[in-house]
N, CA, C and O atoms as a GROMACS GRO file, in nm:
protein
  264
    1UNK      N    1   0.082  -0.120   0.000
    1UNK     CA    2   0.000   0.000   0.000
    1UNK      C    3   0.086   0.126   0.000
    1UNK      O    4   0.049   0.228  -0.058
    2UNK      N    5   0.197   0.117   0.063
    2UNK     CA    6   0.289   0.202   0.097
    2UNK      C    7   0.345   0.259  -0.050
    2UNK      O    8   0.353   0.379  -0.075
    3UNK      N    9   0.383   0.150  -0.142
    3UNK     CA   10   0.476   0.177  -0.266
    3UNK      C   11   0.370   0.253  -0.352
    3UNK      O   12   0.401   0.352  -0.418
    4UNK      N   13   0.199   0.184  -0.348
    4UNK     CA   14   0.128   0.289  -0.419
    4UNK      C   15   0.116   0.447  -0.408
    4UNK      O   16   0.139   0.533  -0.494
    5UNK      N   17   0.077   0.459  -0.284
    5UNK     CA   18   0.079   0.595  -0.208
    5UNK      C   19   0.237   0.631  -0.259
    5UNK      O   20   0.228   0.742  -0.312
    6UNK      N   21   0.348   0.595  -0.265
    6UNK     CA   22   0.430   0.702  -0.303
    6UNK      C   23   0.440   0.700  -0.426
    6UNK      O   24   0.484   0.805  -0.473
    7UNK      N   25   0.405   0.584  -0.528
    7UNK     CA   26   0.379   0.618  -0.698
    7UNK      C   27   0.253   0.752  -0.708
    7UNK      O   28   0.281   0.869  -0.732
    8UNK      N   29   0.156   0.715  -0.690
    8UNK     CA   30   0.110   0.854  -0.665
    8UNK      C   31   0.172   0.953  -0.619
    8UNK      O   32   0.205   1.021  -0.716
    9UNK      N   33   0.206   1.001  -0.524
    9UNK     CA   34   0.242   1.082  -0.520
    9UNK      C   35   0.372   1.163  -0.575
    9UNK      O   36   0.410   1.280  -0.572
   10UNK      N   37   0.422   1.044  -0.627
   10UNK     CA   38   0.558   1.121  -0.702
   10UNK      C   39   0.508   1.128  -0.850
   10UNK      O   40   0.542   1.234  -0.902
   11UNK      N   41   0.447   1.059  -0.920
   11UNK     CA   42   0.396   1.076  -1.044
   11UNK      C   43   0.258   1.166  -1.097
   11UNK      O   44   0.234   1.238  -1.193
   12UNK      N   45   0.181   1.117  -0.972
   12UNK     CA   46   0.062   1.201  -1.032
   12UNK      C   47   0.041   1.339  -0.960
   12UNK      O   48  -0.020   1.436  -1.005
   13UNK      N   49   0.108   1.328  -0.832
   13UNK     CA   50   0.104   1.539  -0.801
   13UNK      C   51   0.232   1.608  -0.816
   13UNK      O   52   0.244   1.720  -0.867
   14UNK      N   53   0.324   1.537  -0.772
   14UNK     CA   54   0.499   1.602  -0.772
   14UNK      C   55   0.479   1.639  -0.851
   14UNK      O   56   0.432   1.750  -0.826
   15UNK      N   57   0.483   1.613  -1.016
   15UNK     CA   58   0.543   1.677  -1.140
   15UNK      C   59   0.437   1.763  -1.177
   15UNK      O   60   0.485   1.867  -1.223
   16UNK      N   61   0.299   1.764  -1.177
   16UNK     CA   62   0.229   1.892  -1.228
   16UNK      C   63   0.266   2.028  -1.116
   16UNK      O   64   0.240   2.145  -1.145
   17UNK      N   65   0.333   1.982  -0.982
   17UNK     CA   66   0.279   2.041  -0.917
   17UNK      C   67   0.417   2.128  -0.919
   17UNK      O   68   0.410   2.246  -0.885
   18UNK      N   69   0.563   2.064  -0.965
   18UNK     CA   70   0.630   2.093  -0.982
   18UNK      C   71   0.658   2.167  -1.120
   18UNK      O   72   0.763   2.221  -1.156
   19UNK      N   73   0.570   2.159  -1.170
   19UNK     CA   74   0.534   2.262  -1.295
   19UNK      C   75   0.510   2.385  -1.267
   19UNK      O   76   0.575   2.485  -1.297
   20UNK      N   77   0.417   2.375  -1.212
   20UNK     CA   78   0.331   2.495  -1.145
   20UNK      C   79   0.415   2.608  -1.072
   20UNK      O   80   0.397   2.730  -1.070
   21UNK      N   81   0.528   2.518  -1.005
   21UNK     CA   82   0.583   2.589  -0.910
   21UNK      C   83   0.747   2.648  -1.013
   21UNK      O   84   0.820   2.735  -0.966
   22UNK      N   85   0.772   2.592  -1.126
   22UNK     CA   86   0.865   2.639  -1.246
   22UNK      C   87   0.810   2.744  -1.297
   22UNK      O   88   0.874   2.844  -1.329
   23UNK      N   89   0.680   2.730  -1.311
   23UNK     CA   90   0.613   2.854  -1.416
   23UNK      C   91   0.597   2.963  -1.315
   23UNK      O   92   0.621   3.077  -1.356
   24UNK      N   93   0.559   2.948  -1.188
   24UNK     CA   94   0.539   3.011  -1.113
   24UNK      C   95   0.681   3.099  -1.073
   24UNK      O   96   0.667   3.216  -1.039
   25UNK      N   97   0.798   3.046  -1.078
   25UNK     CA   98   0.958   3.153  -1.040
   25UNK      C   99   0.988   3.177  -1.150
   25UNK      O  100   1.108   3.205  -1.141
   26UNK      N  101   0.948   3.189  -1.291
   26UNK     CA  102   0.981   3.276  -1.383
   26UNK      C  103   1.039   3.170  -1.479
   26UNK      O  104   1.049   3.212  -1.594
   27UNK      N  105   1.075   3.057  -1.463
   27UNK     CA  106   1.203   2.926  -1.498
   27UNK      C  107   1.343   3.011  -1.430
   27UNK      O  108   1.449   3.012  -1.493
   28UNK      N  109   1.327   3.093  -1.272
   28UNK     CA  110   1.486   3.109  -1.254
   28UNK      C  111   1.573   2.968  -1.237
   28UNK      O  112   1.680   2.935  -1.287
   29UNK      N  113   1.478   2.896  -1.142
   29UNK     CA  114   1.521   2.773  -1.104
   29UNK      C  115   1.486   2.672  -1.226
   29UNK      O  116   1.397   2.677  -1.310
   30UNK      N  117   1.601   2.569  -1.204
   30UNK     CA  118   1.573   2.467  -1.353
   30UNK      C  119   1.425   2.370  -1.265
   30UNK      O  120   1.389   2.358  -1.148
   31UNK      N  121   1.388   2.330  -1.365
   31UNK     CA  122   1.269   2.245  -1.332
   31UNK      C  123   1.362   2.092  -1.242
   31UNK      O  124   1.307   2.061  -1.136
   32UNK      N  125   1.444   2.037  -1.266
   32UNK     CA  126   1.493   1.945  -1.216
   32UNK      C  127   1.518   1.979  -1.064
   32UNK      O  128   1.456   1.918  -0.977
   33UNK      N  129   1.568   2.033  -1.047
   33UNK     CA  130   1.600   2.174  -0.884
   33UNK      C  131   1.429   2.175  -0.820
   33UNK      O  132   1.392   2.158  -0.704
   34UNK      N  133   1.388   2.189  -0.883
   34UNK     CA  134   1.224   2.225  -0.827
   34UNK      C  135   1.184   2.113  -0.830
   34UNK      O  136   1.156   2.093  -0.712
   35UNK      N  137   1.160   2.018  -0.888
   35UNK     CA  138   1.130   1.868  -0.909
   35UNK      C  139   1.142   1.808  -0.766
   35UNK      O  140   1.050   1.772  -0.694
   36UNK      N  141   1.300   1.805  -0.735
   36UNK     CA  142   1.331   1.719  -0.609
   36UNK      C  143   1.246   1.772  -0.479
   36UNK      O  144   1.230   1.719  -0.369
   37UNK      N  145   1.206   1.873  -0.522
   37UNK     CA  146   1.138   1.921  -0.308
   37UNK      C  147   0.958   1.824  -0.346
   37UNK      O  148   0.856   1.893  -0.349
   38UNK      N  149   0.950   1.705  -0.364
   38UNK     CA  150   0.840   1.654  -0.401
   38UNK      C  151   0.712   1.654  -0.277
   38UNK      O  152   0.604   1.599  -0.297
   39UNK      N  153   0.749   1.731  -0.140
   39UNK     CA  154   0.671   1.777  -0.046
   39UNK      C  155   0.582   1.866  -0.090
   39UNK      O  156   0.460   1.847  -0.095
   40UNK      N  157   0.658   1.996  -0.134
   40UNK     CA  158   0.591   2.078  -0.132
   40UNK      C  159   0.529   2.132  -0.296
   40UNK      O  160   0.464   2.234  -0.322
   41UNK      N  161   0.583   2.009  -0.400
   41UNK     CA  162   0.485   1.983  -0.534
   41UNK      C  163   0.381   1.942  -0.522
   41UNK      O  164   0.284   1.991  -0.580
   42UNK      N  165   0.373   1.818  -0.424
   42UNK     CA  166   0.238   1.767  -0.417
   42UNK      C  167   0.118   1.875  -0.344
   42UNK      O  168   0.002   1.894  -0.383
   43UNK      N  169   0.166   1.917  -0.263
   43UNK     CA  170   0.063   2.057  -0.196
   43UNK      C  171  -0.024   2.130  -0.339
   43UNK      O  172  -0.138   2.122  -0.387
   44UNK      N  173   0.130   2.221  -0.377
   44UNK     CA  174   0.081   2.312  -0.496
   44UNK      C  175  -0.043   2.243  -0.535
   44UNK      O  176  -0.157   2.281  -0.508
   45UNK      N  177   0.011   2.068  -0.646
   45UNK     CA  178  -0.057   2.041  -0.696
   45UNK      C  179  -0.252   2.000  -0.643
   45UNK      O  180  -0.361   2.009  -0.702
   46UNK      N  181  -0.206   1.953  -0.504
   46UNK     CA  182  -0.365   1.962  -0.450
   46UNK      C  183  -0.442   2.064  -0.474
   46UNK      O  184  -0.553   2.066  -0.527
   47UNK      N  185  -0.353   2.181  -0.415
   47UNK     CA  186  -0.458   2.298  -0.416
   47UNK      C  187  -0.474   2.312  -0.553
   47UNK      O  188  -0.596   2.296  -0.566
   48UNK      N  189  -0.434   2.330  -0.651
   48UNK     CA  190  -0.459   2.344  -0.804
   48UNK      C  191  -0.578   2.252  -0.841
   48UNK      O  192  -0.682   2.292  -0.894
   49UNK      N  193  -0.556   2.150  -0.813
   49UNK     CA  194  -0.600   2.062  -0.910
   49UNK      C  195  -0.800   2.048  -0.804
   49UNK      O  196  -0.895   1.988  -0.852
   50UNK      N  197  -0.804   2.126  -0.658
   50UNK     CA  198  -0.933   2.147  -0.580
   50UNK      C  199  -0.953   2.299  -0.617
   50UNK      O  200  -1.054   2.352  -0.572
   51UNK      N  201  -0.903   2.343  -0.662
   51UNK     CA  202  -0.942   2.492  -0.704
   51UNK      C  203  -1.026   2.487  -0.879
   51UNK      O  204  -1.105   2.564  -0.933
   52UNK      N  205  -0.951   2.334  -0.933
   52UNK     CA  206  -1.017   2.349  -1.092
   52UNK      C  207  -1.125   2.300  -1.078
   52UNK      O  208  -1.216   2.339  -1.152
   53UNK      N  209  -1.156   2.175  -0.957
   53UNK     CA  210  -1.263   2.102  -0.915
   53UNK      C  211  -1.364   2.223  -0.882
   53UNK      O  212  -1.471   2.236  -0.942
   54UNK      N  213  -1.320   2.308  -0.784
   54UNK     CA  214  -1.415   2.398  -0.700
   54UNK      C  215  -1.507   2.484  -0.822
   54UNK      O  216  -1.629   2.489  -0.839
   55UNK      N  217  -1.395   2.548  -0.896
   55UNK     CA  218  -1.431   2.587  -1.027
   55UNK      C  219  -1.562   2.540  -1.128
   55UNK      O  220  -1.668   2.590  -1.165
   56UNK      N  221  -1.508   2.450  -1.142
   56UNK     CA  222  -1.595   2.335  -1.243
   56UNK      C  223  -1.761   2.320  -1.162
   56UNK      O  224  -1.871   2.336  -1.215
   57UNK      N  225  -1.736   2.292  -1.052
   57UNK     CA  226  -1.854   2.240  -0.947
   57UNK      C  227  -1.960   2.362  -0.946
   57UNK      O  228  -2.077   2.370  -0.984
   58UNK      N  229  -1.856   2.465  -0.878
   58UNK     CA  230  -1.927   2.614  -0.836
   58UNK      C  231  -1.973   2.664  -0.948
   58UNK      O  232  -2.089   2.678  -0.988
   59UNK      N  233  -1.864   2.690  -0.996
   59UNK     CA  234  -1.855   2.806  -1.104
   59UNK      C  235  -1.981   2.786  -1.268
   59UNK      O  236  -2.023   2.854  -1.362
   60UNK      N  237  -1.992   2.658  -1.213
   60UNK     CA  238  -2.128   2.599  -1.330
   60UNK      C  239  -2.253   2.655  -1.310
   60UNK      O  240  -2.328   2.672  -1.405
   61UNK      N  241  -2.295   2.696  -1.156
   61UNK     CA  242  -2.400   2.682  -1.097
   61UNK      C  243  -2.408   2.827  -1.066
   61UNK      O  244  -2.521   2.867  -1.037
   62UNK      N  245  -2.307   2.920  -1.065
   62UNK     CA  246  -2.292   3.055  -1.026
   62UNK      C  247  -2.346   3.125  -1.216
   62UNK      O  248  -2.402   3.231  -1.243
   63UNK      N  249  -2.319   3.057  -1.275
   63UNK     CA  250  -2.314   3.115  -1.408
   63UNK      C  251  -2.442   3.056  -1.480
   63UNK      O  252  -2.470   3.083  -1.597
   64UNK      N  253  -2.493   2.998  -1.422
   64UNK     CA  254  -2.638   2.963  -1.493
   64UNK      C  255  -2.725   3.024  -1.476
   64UNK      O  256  -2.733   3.090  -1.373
   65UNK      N  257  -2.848   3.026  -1.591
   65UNK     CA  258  -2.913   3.115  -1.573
   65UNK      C  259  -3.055   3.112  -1.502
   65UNK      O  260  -3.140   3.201  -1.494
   66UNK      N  261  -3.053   2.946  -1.438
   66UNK     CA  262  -3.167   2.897  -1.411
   66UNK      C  263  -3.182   2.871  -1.277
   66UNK      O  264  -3.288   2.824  -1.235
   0.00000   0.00000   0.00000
């Protein structure tokens, strides 16, 4: 259970989240440099990826006309 939980988490939040956080310093830092802190990729990527959810959910229902 253990090895899943960290394939997830190194594959499916680290690297978007470590994206996020490249695009986010301008590319001063190389993406590989930002890559390794895979703590605080996976965060970014939560909150991102519950903010597109929140979006999608809310933001459907705020904009309708019914």
């Amino acid at each position: 259970m253990e090895v899943l939980f960290e394939i997830f988490v190194t594959y499916l939040l680290s690297y978007p989240g470590a994206f996020i956080r490249w695009i986010m310093s301008g590319g001063k830092k190389s993406f590989s440099q930002i890559k390794e802190d895979t703590f605080w990729n996976s965060v970014v990527a939560i909150i991102a990826f519950s903010a597109i959810v929140l979006l999608i959910a809310y933001g459907s229902r705020m904009w309708s006309s019914e």
